[in-house]
ZALUM-293583 format. One line per field, with one value per residue (C-alpha): chain; residue in three letters; z, x, y. Coordinates in nm, 3 decimals. Each point is the difference from the previous one (the first is absolute). Example, Ala and Ser with C-alpha at 12.3 -4.5 7.8 and 13.67 -1.06 7.14 Angstrom:
residues 2
chain A,A
res ALA,SER
z 0.780,-0.066
x 1.230,0.137
y -0.450,0.344
***
This chain:
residues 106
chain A,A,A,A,A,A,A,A,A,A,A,A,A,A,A,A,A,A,A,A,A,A,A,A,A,A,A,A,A,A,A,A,A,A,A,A,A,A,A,A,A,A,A,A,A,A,A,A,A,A,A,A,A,A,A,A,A,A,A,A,A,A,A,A,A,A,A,A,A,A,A,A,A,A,A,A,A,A,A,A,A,A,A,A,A,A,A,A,A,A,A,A,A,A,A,A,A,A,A,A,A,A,A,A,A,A
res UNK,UNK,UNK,UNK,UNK,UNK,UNK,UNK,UNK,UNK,UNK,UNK,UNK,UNK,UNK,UNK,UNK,UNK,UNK,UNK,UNK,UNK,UNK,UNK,UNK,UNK,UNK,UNK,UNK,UNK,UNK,UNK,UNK,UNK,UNK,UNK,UNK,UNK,UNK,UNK,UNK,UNK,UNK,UNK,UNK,UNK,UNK,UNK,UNK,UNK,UNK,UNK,UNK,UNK,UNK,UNK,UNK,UNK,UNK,UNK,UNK,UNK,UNK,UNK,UNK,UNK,UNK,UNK,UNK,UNK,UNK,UNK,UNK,UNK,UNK,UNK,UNK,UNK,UNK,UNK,UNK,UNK,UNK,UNK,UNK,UNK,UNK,UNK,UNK,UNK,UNK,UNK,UNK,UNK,UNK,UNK,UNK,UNK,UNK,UNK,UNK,UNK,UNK,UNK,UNK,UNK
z 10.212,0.305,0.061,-0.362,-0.015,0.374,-0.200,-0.319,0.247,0.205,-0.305,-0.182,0.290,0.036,-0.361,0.116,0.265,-0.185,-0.251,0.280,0.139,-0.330,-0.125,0.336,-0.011,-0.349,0.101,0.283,0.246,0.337,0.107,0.078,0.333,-0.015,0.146,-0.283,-0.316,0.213,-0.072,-0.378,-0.098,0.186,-0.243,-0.280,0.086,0.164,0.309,0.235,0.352,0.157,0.151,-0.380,-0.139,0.284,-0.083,-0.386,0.078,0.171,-0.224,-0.289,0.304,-0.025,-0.387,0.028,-0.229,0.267,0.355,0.305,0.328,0.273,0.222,0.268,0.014,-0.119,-0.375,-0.279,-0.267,-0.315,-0.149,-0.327,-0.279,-0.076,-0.261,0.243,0.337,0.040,-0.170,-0.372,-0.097,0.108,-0.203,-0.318,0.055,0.052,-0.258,-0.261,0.137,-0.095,0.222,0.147,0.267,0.326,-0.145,-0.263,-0.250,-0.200
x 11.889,-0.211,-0.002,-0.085,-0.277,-0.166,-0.003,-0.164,-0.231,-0.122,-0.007,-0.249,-0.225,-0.024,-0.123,-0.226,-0.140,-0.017,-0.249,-0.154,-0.073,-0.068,-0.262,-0.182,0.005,-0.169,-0.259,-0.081,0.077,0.092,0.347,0.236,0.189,0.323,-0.207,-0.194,0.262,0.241,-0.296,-0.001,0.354,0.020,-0.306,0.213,0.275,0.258,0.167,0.014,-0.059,-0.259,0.303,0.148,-0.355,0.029,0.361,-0.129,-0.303,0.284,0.229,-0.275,-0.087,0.339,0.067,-0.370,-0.188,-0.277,-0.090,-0.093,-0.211,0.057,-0.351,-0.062,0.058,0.348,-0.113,0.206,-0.272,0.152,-0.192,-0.120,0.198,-0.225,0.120,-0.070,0.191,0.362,0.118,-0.036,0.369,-0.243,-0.250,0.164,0.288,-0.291,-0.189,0.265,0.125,0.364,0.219,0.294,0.272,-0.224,-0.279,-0.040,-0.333,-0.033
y 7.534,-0.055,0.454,0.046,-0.291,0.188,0.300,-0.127,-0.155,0.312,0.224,-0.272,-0.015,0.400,-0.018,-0.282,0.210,0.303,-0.140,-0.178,0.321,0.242,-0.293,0.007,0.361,-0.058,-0.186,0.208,-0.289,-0.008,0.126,-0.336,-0.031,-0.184,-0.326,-0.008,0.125,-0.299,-0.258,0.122,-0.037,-0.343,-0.079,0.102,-0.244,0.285,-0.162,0.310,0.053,0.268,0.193,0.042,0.098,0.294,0.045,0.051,0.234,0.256,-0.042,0.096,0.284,0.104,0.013,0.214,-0.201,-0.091,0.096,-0.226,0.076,-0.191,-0.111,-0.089,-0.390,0.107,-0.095,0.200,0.118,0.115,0.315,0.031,0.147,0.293,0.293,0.274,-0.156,0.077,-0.292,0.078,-0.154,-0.333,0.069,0.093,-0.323,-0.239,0.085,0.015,-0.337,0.052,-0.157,0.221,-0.067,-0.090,-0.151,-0.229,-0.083,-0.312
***
């Protein structure tokens, strides 16, 4: 129980992120750097460390549904989902909002 309730978890907080993300994007905000998307989700009552929130960002890096530069005080800053970057399968899956395999929307 304790693999499949990690797994639940992570994919929950990639969906988390994701429309953390897509509504800054939105709203023309500032792009979030791990510090500040960590600060959020402790806000919103999810118990996870800064290390995890990086963890999460790659793993969403990985599955190409967002991209991340790196600057220079080592802060991870995830990119905007934008329709004409290389990460349209982001895009389209977080505006549609349907939950698949590695990330889950509720």
């Amino acid at each position: 129980m304790g693999a499949e309730r990690w797994e639940i978890q992570a994919r929950r907080r990639r969906g988390i992120i994701l429309k953390l993300v897509r509504e800054g994007h939105e709203n023309q905000m500032s792009r979030m750097d791990d510090f500040e998307l960590w600060a959020i989700l402790l806000k919103m009552g999810q118990t996870v460390g800064r290390q995890q929130v990086v963890t999460l960002l790659q793993d969403l890096q990985v599955l190409d549904y967002l991209g991340l530069q790196i600057d220079r005080g080592r802060r991870i800053r995830a990119r905007p989902i934008e329709p004409d970057c290389a990460h349209r399968a982001g895009l389209r899956f977080c505006t549609r909002r349907q939950s698949n395999d590695d990330v889950l929307f509720n």
